[in-house]
C-alpha positions in Angstrom: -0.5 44.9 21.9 1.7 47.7 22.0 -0.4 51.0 21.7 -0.4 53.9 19.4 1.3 56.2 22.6 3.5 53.8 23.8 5.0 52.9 20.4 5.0 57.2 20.1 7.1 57.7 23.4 9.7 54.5 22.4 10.1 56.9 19.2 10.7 60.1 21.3 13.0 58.1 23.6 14.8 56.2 20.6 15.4 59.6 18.5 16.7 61.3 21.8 19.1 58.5 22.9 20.8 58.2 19.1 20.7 61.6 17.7 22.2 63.5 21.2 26.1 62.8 22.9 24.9 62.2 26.3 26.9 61.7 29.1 27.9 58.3 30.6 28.4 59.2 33.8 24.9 59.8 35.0 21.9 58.0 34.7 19.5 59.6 32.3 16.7 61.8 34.1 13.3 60.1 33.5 11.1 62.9 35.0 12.4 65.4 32.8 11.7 63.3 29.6 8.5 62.5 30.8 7.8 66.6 31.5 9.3 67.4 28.4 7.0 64.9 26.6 3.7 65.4 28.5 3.7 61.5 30.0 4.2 59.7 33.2 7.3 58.5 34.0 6.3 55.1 33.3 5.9 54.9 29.5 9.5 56.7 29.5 11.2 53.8 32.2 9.3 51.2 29.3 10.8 52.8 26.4 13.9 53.2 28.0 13.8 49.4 28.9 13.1 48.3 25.3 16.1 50.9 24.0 18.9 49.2 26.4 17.5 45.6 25.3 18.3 46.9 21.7 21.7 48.0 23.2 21.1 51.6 22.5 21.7 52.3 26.3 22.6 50.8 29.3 20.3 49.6 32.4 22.3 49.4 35.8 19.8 47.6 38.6 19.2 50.6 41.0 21.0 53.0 39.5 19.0 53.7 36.3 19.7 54.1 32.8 23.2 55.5 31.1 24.2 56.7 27.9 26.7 54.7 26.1 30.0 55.9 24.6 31.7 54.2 22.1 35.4 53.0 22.1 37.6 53.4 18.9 37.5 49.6 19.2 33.6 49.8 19.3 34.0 51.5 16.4 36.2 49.0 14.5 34.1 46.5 15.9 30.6 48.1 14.4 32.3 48.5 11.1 33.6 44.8 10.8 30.3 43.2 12.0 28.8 45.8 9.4 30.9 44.5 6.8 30.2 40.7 7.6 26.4 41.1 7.5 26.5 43.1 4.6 28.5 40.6 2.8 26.5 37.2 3.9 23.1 38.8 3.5 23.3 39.3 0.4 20.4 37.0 -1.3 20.0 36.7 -4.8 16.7 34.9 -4.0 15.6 37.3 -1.9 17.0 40.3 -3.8 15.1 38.7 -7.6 12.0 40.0 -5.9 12.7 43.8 -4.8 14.4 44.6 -8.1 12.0 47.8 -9.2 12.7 48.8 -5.4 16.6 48.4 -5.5 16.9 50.4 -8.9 15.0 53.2 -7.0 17.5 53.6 -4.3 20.1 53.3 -7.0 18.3 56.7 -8.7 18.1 58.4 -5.2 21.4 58.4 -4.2 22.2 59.3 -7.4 19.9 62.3 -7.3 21.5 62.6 -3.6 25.0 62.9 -5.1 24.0 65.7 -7.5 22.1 67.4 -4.4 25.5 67.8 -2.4 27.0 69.6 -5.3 24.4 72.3 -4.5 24.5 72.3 -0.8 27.3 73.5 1.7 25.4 72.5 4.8 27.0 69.3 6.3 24.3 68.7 8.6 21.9 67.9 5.7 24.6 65.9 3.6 24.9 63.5 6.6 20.9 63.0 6.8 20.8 62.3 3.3 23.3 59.9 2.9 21.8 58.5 6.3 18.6 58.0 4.4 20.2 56.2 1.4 22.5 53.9 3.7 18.9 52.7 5.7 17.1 52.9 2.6 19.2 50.6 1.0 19.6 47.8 4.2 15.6 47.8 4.4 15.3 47.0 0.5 18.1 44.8 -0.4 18.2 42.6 2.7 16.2 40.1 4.3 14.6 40.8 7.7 17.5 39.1 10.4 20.6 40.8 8.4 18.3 44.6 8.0 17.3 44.2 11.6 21.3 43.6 12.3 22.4 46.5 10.5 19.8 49.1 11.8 20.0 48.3 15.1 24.5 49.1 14.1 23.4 52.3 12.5 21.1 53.5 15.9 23.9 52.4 17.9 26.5 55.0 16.4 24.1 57.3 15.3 25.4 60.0 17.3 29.2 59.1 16.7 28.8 59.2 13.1 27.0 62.5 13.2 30.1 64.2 15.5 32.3 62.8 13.0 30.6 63.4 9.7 31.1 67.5 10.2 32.0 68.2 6.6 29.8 67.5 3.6 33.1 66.3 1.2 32.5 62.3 3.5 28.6 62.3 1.9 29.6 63.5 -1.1 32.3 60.7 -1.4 29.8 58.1 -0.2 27.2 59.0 -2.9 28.7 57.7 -5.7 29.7 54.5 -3.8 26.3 53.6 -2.7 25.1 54.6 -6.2 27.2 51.9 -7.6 26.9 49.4 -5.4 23.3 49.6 -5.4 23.2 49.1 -9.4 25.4 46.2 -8.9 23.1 44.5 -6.9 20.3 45.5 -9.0 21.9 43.7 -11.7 23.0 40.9 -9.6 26.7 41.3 -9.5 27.0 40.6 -5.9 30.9 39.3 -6.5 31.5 43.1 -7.7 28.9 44.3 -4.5 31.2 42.6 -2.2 33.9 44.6 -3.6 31.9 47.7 -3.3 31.0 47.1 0.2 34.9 46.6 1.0 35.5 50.0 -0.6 32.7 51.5 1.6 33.4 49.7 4.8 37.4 50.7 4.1 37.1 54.2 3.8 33.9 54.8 6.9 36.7 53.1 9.1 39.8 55.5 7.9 37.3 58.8 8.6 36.2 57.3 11.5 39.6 56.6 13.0 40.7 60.1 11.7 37.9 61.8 13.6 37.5 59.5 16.5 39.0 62.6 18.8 36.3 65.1 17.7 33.5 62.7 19.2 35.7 62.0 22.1 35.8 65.3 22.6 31.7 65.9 22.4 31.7 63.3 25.3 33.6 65.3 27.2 31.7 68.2 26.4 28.4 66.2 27.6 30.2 65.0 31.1 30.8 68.7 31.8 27.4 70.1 31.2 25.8 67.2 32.9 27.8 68.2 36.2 27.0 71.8 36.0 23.3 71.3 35.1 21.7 70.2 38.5 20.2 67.0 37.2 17.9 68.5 34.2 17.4 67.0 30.9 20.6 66.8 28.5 20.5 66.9 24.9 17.5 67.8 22.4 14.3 66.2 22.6 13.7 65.8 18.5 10.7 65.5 16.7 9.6 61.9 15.5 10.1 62.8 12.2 12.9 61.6 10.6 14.9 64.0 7.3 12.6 63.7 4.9 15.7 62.9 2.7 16.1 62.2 -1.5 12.7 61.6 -2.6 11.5 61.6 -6.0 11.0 65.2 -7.5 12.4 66.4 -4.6 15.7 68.1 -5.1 16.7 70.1 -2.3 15.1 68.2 1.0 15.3 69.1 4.6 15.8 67.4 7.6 12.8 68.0 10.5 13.2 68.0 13.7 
């Protein structure tokens, strides 16, 4: 049995590894996690095992662990698969049960929408739409396809956060998700698909737009990483994930 501080570091270690751009060209310094999170250095090398079996990162035999950086093919790739799993996971069996839980994610993105009208900060716009997109593949999909398309949303985490610098793409995606979420409340999955085409379709023409300014943050990360004498990179965040669109709750902020 996993215990309580184990499953606490794989946290720590998963938040760090999604939310930062880390370089790729040098393995990740255990010690200073573990210093920065008041453990040994053998829950970290654990947690960082279990994150490169989820293909979060990669483990090289005697060199360590890396960062990954995504491709613009990766990219295209993640969205496809997205798509596919999206489409085929859809279960009208499975979905007849959860339909007072669906309708609710329908009302927070919609609430979500009306939020970004009020808000300029991007940074929050793209935690609250993160909430709603995770919200809605953990309540309208059985466990293989929601364990599919979370482990595709920690894997570009970080590239979707570069690239999502303006609040305009959340506010565009609000509405979408809004409808197709009442259209799989009400069981229109042939109008869903559709919806899912029209999200998938315009993820992949920001991403594409964008791709330079991540490719850019890479480069950024490569720098620092040779100048910093081997210390930790990134930001160690909190556990706590946004506290996004919840009911009652109009204007929520993201914890870290």
């Amino acid at each position: 049995m996993v215990s309580h501080r184990q499953s606490l570091t794989f946290q720590y270690i998963k938040n760090y590894v999604t939310h930062n751009v880390l370089s790729d060209r040098a393995p990740i310094n255990v010690q200073a996690l573990a210093n920065a999170i008041g453990v040994s250095h053998i829950p970290v090398r654990e947690a960082l095992f279990r994150a490169s079996h989820e293909g979060l990162i990669r483990h090289r035999a005697e060199k360590g662990f890396f960062a990954k950086s995504l491709s613009q093919t990766d990219i295209v790739q993640a969205c496809s698969i997205s798509r596919a799993i999206a489409v085929v996971g859809l279960d009208e069996v499975f979905l007849h049960g959860h339909q007072e839980a669906i309708v609710a994610v329908g009302l927070s993105a919609e609430r979500c929408r009306r939020a970004l009208c009020e808000s300029a900060n991007a940074d929050h716009a793209f935690w609250w739409i993160e909430a709603i997109i995770r919200r809605l593949a953990r309540t309208c999909y059985p466990r293989q396809p929601r364990w599919h398309l979370l482990r595709i949303f920690d894997q570009t985490l970080a590239f979707r956060r570069v690239v999502s610098h303006e609040s305009q793409a959340a506010f565009e995606l609000a509405p979408m998700l809004a409808q197709l979420t009442e259209q799989i409340a009400a069981k229109r999955l042939d109008l869903a698909v559709g919806s899912i085409d029209a999200i998938i379709a315009h993820e992949m023409n920001r991403f594409t737009v964008h791709y330079q300014r991540y490719a850019e943050a890479v480069m950024r990360a490569r720098r620092l990483q040779n100048s910093s004498a081997g210390t930790m990179e990134g930001v160690l965040l909190n556990i706590a994930r946004p506290a996004l669109v919840k009911r009652g709750n109009r204007n929520p902020q993201q914890h870290h």
